[in-house]
Structures are given as C-alpha cells and as structure tokens.
N, C-alpha and C positions, 0 to 999 in steps of 0.2 A: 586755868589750864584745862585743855580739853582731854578727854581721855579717846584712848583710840577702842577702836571699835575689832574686837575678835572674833572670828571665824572661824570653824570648825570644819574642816574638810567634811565629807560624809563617806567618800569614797579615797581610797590608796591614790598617792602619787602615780602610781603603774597604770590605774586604772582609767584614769581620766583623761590619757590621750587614748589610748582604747579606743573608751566610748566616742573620744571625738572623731577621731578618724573613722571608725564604724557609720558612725552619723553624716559626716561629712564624704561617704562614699554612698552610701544612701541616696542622701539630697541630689549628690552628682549623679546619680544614675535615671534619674525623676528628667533631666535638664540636657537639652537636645545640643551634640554637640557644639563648641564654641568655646569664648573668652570665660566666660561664667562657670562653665564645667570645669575646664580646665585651671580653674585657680581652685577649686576646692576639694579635685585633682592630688593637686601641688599640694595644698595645705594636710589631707589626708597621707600622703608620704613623707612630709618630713615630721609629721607627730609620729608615723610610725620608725622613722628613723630614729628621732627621741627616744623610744622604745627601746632600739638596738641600741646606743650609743650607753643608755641607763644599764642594760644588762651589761655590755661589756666591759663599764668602771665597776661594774657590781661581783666582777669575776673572779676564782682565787688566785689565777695568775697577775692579777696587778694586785695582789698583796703587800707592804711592804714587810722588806727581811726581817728575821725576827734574830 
C-alpha cells in the first residue's frame, strides 16, 4: 500500500489566486496584444472572481439561522 503524499500549503487559500492573477496580469502586460494575452486576460478574472465569490459565501448575511 502506498501512502499518499502531503502537502503543505505555504500560503492562505485567499492568497493564491491573488498571487495568481497578479502574476498572470504581469505576464499579460509583457505580451503584445492577441490570442495569448487575452487568455491570461481571462484567466486573471476569473481567479479574481474566485476571490469575490469566496468573500461573498464568507459573509454574515449567508449565515445560517440560529
């Protein structure tokens, strides 16, 4: 039986699309527009969507009743 292999985050769940999207608007701004720009673009908005969608399950109005 093999055992699985554990990983340690280093950085928050919040964090990591962050950085990605930071990053991947970076790159895109290096890269003359086109197909290529524009997918990493795309990719940098929906991590940051990720972002809003994580804040707003995170909020106290979708609590449930107590």
């Amino acid at each position: 039986m093999m055992k699985r292999r554990r990983f340690r985050q280093s950085r928050t769940l919040n964090e990591r699309p962050a950085d990605e999207a930071a990053r991947l608007r970076k790159e895109a701004r290096a890269l003359r527009p086109g197909h290529d720009r524009e997918m990493l673009l795309r990719r940098a908005r929906q991590d940051e969507t990720a972002i809003q969608i994580e804040a707003w399950l995170k909020s106290p109005g979708l609590r449930p009743p107590t």
